[in-house]
C-alpha positions in Angstrom: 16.9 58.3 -37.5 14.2 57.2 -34.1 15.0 58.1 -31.0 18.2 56.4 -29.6 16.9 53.6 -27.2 16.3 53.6 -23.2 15.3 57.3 -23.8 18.5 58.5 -23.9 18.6 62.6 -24.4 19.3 63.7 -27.7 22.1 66.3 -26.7 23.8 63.2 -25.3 24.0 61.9 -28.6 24.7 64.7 -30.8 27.8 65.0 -28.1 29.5 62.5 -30.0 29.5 64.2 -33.0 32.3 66.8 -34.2 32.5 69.7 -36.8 33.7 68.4 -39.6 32.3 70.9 -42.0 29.8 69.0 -44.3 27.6 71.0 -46.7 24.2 72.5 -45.3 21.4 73.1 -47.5 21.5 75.6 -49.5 25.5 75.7 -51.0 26.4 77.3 -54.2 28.6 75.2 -55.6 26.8 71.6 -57.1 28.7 69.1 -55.8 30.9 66.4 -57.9 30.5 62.5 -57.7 32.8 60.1 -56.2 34.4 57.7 -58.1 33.9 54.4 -56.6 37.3 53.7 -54.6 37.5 53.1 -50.7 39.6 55.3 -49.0 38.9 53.5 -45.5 42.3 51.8 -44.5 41.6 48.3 -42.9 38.3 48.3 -43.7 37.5 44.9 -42.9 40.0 44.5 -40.1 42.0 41.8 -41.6 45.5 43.8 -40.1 44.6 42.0 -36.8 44.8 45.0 -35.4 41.9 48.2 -34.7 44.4 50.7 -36.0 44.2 53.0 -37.6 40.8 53.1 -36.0 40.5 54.8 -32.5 37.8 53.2 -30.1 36.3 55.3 -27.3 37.1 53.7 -23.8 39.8 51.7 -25.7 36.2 49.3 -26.2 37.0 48.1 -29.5 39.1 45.1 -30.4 39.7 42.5 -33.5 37.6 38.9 -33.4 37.9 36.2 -35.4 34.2 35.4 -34.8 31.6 36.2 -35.7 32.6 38.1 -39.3 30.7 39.2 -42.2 34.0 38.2 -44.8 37.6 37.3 -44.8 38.7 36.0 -41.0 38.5 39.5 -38.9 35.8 41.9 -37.6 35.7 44.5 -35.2 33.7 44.2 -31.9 33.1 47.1 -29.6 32.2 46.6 -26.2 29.6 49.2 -24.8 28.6 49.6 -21.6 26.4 51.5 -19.6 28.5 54.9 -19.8 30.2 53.8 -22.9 28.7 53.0 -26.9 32.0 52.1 -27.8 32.4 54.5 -30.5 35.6 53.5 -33.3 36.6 56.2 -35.5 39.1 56.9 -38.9 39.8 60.4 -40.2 40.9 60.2 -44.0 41.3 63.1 -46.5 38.2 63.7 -48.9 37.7 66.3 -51.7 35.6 69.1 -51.3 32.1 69.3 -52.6 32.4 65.8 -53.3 29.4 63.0 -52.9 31.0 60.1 -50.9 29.2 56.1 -50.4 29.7 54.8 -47.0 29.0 51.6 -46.4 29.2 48.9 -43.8 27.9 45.1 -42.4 27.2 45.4 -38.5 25.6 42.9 -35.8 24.3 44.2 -32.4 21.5 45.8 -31.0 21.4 49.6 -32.3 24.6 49.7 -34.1 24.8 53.0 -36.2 27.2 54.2 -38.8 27.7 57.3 -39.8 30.1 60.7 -40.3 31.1 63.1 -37.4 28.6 66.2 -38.3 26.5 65.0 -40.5 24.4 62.0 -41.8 24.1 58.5 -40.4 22.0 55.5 -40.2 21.3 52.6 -38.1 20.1 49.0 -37.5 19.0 46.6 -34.7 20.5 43.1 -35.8 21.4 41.1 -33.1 22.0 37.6 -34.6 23.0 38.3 -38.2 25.2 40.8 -39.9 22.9 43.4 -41.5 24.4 46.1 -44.1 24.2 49.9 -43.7 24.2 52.6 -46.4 24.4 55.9 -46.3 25.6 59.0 -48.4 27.0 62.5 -47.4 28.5 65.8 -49.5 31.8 67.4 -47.9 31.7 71.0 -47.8 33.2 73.2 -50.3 36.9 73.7 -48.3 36.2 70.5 -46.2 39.4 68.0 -46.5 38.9 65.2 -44.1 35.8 63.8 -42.5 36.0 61.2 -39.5 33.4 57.9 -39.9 32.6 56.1 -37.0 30.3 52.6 -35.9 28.8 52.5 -32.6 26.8 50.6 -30.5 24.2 52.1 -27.9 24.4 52.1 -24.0 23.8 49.1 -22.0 22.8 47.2 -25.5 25.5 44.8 -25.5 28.7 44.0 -27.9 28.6 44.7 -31.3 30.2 43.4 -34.4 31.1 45.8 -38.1 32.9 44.7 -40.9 33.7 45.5 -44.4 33.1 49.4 -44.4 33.8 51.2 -47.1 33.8 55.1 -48.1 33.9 55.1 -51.5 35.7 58.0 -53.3 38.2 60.0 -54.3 41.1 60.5 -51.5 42.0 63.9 -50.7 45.0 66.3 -51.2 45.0 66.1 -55.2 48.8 65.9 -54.5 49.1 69.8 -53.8 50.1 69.4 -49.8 53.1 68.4 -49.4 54.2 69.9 -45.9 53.9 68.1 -42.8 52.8 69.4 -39.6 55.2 70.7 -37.4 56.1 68.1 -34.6 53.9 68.5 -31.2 55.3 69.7 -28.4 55.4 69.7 -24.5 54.6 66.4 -24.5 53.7 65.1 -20.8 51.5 62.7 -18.7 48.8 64.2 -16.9 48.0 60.7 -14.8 48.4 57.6 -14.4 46.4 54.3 -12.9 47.6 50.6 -13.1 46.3 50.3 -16.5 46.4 53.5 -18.1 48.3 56.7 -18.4 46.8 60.0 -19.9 48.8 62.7 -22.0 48.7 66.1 -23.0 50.8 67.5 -26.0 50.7 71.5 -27.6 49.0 71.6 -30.8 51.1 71.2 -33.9 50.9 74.0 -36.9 49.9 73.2 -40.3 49.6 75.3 -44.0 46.6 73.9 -44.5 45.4 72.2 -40.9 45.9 69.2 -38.8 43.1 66.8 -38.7 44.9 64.0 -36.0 47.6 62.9 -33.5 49.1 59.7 -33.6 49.8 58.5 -29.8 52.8 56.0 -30.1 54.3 53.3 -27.1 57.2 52.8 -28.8 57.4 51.9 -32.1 53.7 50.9 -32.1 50.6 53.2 -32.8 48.2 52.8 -30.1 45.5 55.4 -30.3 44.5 58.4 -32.9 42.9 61.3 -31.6 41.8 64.6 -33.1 42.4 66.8 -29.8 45.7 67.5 -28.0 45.0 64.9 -25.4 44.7 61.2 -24.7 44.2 58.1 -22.6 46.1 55.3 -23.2 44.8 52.0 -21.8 44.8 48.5 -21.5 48.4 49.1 -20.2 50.2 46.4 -17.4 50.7 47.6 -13.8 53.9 48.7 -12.4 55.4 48.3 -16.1 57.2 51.3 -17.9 56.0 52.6 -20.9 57.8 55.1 -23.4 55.4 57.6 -25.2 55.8 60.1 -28.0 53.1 61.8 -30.6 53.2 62.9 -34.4 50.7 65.2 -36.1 48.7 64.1 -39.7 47.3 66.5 -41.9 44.5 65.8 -44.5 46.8 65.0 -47.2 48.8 62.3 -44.6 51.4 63.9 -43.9 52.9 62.8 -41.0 55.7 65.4 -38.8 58.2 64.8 -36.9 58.1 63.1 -33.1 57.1 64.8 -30.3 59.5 64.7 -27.1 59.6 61.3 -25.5 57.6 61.1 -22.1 58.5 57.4 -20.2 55.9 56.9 -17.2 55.5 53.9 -15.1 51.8 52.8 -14.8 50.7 52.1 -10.7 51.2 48.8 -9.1 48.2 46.6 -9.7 46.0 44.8 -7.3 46.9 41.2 -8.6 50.6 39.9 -8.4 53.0 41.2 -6.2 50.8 41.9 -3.5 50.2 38.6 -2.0 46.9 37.9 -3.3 47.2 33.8 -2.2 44.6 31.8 -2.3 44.2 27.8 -1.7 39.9 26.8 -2.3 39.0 24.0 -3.5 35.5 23.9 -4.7 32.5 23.2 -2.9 28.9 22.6 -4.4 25.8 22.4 -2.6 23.8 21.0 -5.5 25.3 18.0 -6.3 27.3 14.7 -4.9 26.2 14.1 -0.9 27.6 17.9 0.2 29.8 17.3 3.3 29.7 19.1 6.5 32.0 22.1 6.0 32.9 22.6 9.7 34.6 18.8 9.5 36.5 19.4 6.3 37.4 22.9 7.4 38.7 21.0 11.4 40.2 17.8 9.5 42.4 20.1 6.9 42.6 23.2 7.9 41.7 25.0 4.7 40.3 28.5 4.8 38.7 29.0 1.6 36.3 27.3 -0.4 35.2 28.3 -4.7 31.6 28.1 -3.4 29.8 26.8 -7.2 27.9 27.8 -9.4 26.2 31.1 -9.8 23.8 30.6 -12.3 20.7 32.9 -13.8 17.6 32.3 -12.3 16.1 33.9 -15.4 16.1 37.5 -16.3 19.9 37.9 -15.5 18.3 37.2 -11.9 22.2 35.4 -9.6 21.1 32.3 -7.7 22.9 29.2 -6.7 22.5 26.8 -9.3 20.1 28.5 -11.1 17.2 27.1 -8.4 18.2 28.0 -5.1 17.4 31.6 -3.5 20.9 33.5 -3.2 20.2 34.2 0.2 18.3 32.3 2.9 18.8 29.1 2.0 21.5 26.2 2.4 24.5 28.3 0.5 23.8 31.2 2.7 24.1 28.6 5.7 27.3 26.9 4.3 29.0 30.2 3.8 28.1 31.2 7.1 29.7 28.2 8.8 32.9 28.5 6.9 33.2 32.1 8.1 32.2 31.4 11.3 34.8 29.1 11.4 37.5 31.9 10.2 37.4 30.9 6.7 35.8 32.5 3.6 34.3 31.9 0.2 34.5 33.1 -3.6 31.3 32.6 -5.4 32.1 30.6 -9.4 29.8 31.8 -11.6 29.4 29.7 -14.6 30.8 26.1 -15.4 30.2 23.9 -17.4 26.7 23.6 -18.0 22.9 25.5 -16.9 21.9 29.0 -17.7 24.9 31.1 -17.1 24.7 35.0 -16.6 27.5 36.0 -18.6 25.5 34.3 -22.0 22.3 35.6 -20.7 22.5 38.7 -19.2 22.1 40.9 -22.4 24.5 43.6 -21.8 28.0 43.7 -19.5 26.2 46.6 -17.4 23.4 43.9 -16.8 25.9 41.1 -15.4 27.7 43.5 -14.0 24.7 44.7 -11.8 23.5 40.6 -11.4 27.5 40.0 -9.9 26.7 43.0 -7.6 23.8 41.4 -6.1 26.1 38.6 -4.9 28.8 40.7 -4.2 26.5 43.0 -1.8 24.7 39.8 -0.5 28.2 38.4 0.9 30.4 41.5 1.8 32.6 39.2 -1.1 36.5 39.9 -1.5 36.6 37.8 -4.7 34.8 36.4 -7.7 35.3 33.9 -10.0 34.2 33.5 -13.5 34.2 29.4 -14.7 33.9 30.4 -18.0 33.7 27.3 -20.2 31.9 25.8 -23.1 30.4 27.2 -26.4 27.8 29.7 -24.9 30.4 31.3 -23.1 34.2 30.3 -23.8 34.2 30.5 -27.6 32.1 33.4 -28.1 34.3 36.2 -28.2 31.6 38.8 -27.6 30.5 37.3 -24.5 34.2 36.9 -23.4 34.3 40.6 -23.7 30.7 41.2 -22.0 32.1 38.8 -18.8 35.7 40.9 -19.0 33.8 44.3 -19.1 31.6 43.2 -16.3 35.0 41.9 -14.0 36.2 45.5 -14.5 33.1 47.5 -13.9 32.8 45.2 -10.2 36.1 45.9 -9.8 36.3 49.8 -10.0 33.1 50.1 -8.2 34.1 47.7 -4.9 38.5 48.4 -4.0 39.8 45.4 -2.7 37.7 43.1 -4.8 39.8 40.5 -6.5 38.5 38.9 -9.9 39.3 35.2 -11.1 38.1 33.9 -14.6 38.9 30.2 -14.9 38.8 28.2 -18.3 40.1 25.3 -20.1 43.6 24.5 -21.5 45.9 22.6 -23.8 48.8 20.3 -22.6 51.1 23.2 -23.6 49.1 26.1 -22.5 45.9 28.2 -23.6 44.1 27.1 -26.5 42.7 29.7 -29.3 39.7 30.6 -26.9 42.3 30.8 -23.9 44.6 33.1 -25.8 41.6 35.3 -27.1 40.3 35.9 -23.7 43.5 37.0 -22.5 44.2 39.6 -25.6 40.3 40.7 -24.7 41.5 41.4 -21.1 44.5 43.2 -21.9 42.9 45.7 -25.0 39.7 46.4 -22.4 41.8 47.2 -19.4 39.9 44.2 -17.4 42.8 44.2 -15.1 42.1 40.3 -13.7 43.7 38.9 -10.4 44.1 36.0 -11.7 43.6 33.7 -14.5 43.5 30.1 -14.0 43.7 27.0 -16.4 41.8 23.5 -15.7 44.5 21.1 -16.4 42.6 18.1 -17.2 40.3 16.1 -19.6 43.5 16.7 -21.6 42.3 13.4 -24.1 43.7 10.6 -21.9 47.2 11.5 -21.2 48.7 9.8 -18.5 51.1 12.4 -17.1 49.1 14.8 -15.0 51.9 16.9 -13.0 53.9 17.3 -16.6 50.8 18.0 -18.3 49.8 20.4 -15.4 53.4 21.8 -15.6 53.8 22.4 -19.1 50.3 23.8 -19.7 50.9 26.4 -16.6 54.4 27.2 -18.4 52.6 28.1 -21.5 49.8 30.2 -19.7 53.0 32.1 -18.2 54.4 32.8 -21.6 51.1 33.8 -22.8 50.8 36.5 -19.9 54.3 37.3 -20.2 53.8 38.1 -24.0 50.3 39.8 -23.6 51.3 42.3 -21.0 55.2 42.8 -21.1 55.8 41.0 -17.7 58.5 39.2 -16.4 58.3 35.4 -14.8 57.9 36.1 -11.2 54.8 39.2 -12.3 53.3 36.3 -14.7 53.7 33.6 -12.0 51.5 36.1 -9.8 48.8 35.9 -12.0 48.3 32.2 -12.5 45.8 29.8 -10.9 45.4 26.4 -11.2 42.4 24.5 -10.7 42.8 20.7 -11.2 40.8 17.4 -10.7 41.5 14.9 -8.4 41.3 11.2 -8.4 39.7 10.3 -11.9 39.0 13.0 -14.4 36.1 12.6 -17.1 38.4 11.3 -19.2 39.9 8.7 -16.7 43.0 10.6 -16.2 44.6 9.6 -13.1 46.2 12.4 -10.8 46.6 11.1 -7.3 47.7 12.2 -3.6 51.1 12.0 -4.6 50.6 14.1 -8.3 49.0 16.4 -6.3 51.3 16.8 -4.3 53.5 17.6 -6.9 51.7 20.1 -8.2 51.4 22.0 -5.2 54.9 21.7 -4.2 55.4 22.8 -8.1 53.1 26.0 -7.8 54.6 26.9 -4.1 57.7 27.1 -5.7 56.9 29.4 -8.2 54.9 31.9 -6.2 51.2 31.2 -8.2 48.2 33.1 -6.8 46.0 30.1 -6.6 45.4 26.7 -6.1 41.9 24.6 -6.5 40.4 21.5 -7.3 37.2 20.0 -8.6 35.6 18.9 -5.9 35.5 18.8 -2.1 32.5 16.5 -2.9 34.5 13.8 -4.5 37.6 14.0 -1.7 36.5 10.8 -0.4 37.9 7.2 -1.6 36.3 5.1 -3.9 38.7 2.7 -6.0 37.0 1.3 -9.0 34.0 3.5 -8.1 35.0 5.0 -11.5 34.3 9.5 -12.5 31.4 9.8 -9.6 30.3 12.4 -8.1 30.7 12.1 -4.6 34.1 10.3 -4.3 37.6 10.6 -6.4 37.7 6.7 -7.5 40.9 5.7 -6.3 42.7 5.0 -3.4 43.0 7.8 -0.8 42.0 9.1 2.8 39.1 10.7 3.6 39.8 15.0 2.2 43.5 14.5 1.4 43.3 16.0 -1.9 42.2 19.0 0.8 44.5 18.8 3.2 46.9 18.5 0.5 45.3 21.6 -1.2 45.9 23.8 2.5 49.5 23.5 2.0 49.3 25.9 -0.7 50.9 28.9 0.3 52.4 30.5 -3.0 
């Protein structure tokens, strides 16, 4: 194997690896050959689920895209302190020769067994196969296998890996562990609780705990401790633990432990925000000190953040992100006693979260902006091909939002993306799972109602596809409406949308009356450019197309109060 990249120290690496007891050179006994039969369960991930896998950093989850076969794949997302290692422990024979196998895609993604050999590749468009082979020692009875990335390198994706060989045991263990005991949490944060269990007792040896929330296996471990993340704030959770030998057998349940993780910084806390967007780069910019005195709005979605090249933040991918006309704009609206939140994304241009090449990378590039402006919020427009429906950069954007947001208390993240009539679409639904199994831990996540196709009824449309959102969130993280509610943004169009959709002063209205009443976190609009009349002007860029007054879709918009 070369040197890991970025210069990483070797002790580092060989830190990841455990004793599982392989031959050395120079064993007595010859060893046998395994008969071709995989003893991985879910090899290919095609359960939906990482199980029985365990992912360091809780970084690994199931996609549906990119795969090497069948309609699943893992993806781990490593990040500067994390390579996203996923792990299985299954019995093996001793002095056996065992095949493992496995198609990955990422840069520097390595396979291998805990102790002993392994391989890797650098294949960061395709899926690329791996191969290699290993003996088990003469008493050895389980070995752990494990795929991981490398630091700061970026998401990776592995599929069909197979161990073939004989399973261990040869039926002669039959007695299960004894059950754990003293089982206990050691801490707790809004998304994750750790535990701490005594060791079970074995005839032959334990080679794993199984941590349990509920009825569900959440985590697999080989020591007598464990974090459980990607847990909901202020939400109860109900933990117990069972011990597996090499053979699988499986003991009895620990004690129960029920902990209640720490309130959140989203919902609940009055996180309210009404900000319409503003952009600098596009459709006759007005004067923000006569919008800001003729509505009284506060805050404005200052857009877009773009790269600049080399994962390099600047407005609109052209102009410098400080010193120039933003800077100016931002200072106005905060001299004023207002504030901003940066979008980065959208629609179109050279985005950071497709470009940066690793979620440490964007994370640092947010930073900049986030130092720049002294900022209290960001929000991620994430939208279109390069960014929306591409898992792995969903999950480099998500890991990003929660690096930011450990490293600057107080800071409130936004992603905002497309929807359905009835709610989040496939991509919608994805990036929410991805934020709940990394632990992301987002403010807010708000929908675009619009460019629905042509339908007519914008406030039921709006309605209905806010409704969904909640049942999504509700269903994702165990909340209730009013915790749901907390979390939801919306972030409309007025006057003409692309698709010649028709919401006006009084839809609008609606709408915010609508998301008042049911406690939202935020309310926006595309675009402070376009609140100026128009009708028949048709979808313009610096007025709405209809009949209206000059900013009332703002002044509308300042009413928002959640």
């Amino acid at each position: 194997m070369r040197t890991p990249p970025l210069g990483r120290p070797w002790r580092r690496f060989l830190a990841l690896a455990g004793t599982a007891g392989l031959a050395l050179a120079g064993a007595v006994a010859l060893p046998g050959t395994a008969q071709a039969a995989n003893v991985l369960t879910n090899p290919g991930f095609e359960s939906g689920a990482v199980a029985p896998w365990s992912c360091t950093g809780n970084l690994g989850s199931v996609v549906s895209s990119p795969v090497h076969s069948g309609s699943k794949a893992l993806t781990g997302a490593v990040s500067s302190s994390d390579i996203a290692q996923c792990s299985q422990t299954v019995s093996v024979q001793p002095n056996t020769t065992y095949a493992l196998t496995g198609w990955v895609r990422g840069s520097y993604v390595y396979l291998g067994v805990d102790g002993g050999a392994s391989t890797w590749t650098t294949s960061p468009s395709a899926y690329s196969r791996l191969s290699v082979s290993f003996t088990t020692g003469a008493s050895q009875t389980s070995a752990t296998i494990y795929v991981h990335g490398w630091y700061a390198q970026g998401a990776y994706q592995a599929d069909d890996i197979s161990l073939d060989g004989p399973g261990g045991g040869g039926g002669s263990d039959t007695q299960a562990p004894t059950a754990p005991g003293g089982l206990t949490s050691t801490g707790k944060t809004s998304s994750s609780v750790s535990l701490s269990w005594n060791a079970s007792t074995d005839d032959v040896g334990v080679t794993a705990y199984d941590v349990y929330s509920g009825s569900t296996r959440v985590l697999t471990v080989s020591g007598t401790s464990a974090t459980v993340g990607g847990l909901s704030a202020s939400t109860a959770y109900s933990f117990t633990v069972r011990a597996r030998d090499a053979a699988g057998n499986t003991s009895g349940a620990s004690n129960s432990v029920s902990v209640t993780t720490s309130a959140g910084g989203g919902g609940g806390t009055g996180f309210k925000q009404a900000a319409p967007y503003l952009f600098e780069g596009w459709g006759d910019p007005p004067n923000v000190t006569t919008v800001m005195n003729a509505t009284g709005v506060k805050w404005f979605t200052m857009a877009f953040v773009l790269d600049g090249g080399g994962c390099n933040p600047m407005w609109d991918g052209n102009r410098p992100l400080t010193g120039g006309v933003d800077q100016s704009v931002v200072n106005q609206v905060r001299s004023a006693g207002g504030d901003v939140v940066p979008s980065f994304g959208g629609w179109q241009g050279s985005k950071l979260g497709a470009n940066c090449s690793s979620a440490s990378a964007l994370a640092g590039a947010l930073q900049k902006v986030i130092d720049a402006y002294g900022l209290k919020a960001v929000d991620m427009d994430i939208e279109n091909s390069d960014e929306f429906e591409n898992e792995a950069v969903q999950a480099r954007i998500l890991t990003a939002l929660k690096t930011v947001k450990a490293n600057n208390p107080g800071l409130r993240t936004i992603v905002t993306f497309g929807t359905s009539t009835t709610g989040p679409t496939y991509y919608g639904n994805r990036l929410i799972e991805q934020a709940k199994s990394l632990g992301a831990d987002v403010d807010v996540f708000t929908i675009m109602p619009f460019d629905f196709g042509g339908g007519s009824d914008m406030y039921g449309n709006t309605v209905n596809a806010t409704e969904g959102l909640k049942n999504k969130l509700k269903s994702t993280f165990g909340w209730d409406d009013a915790t749901a509610y907390a979390h939801i943004g919306i972030s409309g169009m007025n006057g003409l949308s692309d698709q010649q959709e028709n919401t006006t002063p009084a839809i609008w209205t609606s709408i915010r009356d609508w998301a008042n009443s049911h406690h939202i976190a935020r309310l926006a609009y595309w675009a402070v450019n376009r609140d100026r009349p128009c009708p028949g002007g048709g979808v313009v860029s610096n007025c709405s197309g209809i009949s209206q007054s000059t900013w009332q879709f703002t002044s509308i918009t300042a009413g928002f109060t959640g």
